[in-house]
N, C-alpha and C positions, 0 to 999 in steps of 0.2 A: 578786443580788449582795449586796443588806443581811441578808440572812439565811442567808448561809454560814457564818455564826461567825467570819470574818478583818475585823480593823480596818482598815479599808482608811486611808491616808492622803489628804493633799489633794493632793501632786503625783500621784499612782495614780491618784487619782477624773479629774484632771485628763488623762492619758493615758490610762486606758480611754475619755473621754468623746470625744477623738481618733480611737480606733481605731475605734469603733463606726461601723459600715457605710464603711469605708473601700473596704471591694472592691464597693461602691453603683453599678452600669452609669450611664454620662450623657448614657446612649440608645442607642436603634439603630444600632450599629456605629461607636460614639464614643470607644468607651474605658470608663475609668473616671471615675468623678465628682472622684474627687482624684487626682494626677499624684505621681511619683515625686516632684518638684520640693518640691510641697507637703508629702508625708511627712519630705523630708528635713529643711523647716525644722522640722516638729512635734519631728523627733529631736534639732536641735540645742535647741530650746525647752527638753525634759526635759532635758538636760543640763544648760543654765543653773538649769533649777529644782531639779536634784536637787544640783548645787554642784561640776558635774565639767566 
C-alpha cells in the first residue's frame, strides 16, 4: 500500500485498517469474526470522520 504512489490520508489509513480481514471466519461454522452490526458502526465512524 506505501509504495503505490497514492497519498493515502488518515481517515483512509484509518478505514483500510477497518476493512482488513473483515470477511476473517470466527470459527467452525460461526459466522464471521465481525458482524454486520459492527461494520455498520465502523460506517457511521467514517462518516463522522470524513465530516458527513
Amino acid at each position: 500500500m506505501r509504495e503505490d504512489g497514492v497519498g493515502w490520508d488518515e481517515v483512509s489509513w484509518w478505514a483500510l485498517n477497518r476493512l482488513y480481514g473483515v470477511d476473517l471466519p470466527a470459527g467452525d461454522g460461526a459466522g464471521y469474526l465481525h458482524d454486520d452490526e459492527q461494520v455498520r458502526a465502523w460506517l457511521g465512524e467514517l462518516r463522522r470522520r470524513r465530516g458527513r
